[in-house]
N, C-alpha and C positions, 0 to 999 in steps of 0.2 A: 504494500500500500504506500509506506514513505518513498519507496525508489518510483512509483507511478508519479507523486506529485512534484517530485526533484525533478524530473527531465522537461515538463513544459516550461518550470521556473528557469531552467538552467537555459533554455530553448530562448525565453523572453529575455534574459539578459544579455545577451550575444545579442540580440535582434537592436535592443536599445543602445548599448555599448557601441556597435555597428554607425547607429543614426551620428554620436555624438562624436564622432571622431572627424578632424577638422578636414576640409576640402583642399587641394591644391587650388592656389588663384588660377587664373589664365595667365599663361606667359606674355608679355608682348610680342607684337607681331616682328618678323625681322623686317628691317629698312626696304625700301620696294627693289625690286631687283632692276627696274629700268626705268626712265622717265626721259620723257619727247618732248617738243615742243607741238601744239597742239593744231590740227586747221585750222583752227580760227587765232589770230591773234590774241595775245593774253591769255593764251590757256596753254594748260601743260596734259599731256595723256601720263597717268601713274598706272607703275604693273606692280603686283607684288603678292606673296603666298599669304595662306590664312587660314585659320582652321575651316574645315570645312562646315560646310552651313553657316558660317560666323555673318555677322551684322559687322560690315567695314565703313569705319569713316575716317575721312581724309580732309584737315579742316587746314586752310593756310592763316596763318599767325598776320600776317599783315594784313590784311583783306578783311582779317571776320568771318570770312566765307568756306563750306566745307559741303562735302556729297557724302550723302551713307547708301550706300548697296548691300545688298542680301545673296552672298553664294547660294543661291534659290539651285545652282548644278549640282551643288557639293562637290566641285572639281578643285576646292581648295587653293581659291585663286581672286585675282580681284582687278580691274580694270575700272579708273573713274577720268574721267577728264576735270579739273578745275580751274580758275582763275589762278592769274597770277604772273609775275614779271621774277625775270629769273635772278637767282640770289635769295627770293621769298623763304623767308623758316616755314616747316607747314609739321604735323605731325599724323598718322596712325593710330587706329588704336581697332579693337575688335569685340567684339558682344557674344556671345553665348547662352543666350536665358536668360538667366539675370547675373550673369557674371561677366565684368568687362576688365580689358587689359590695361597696363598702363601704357600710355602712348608712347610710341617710339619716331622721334624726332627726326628729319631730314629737311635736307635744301634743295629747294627747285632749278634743278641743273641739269642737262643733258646727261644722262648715265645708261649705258649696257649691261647687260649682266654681268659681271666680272671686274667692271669697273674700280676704281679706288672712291672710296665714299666722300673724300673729299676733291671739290673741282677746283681749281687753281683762280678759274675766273670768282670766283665769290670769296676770296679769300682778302 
């Protein structure tokens, strides 16, 4: 009789224990892997990885102004065009539920993949 009531007890404390154990944050996203100068005047095209399904926003510091996109593919990826003149600080950042990243910072400068994160011209 005592060993039947011990294992749903022991069952429910695992279960609770389980809930109360702390979450990893979201990492930040890394720096965009490219960035163009955009067809239109004043704007720049940004490429860059993301968790997938994530909520990306891409907000430039000088401006005010920022685009949020939804990897709706889950291809873990992110393409936004934004305003901006180049040299602009602008930052990253990415959402998951209700969990969001800390922003990761970069400058509006022509880069490839491979690039050096810092451009010469904005220096």
């Amino acid at each position: 009789m005592r060993r039947r009531l011990l294992l749903p007890l022991l069952g429910l404390a695992l279960a609770v224990s389980s809930c109360l154990s702390p979450t990893l944050p979201l990492p930040p996203p890394d720096e965009p892997s490219a960035i163009n100068a955009g067809a239109t005047a004043g704007t720049w095209e940004v490429f860059g990885s993301c968790q997938a399904g994530a909520l990306v926003t891409v907000f430039n510091e000088k401006t005010g102004h920022g685009v949020v996109v939804e990897d709706r593919a889950q291809s873990g990826s992110y393409h936004v065009t934004i305003e901006g003149a180049q040299c602009d600080l602008a930052w990253v950042t990415e959402q998951i539920g209700g969990d969001a990243s800390a922003p990761t910072s970069f400058v509006l400068a022509a880069r490839k993949p491979g690039d050096p994160r810092e451009n010469p011209a904005c220096q």
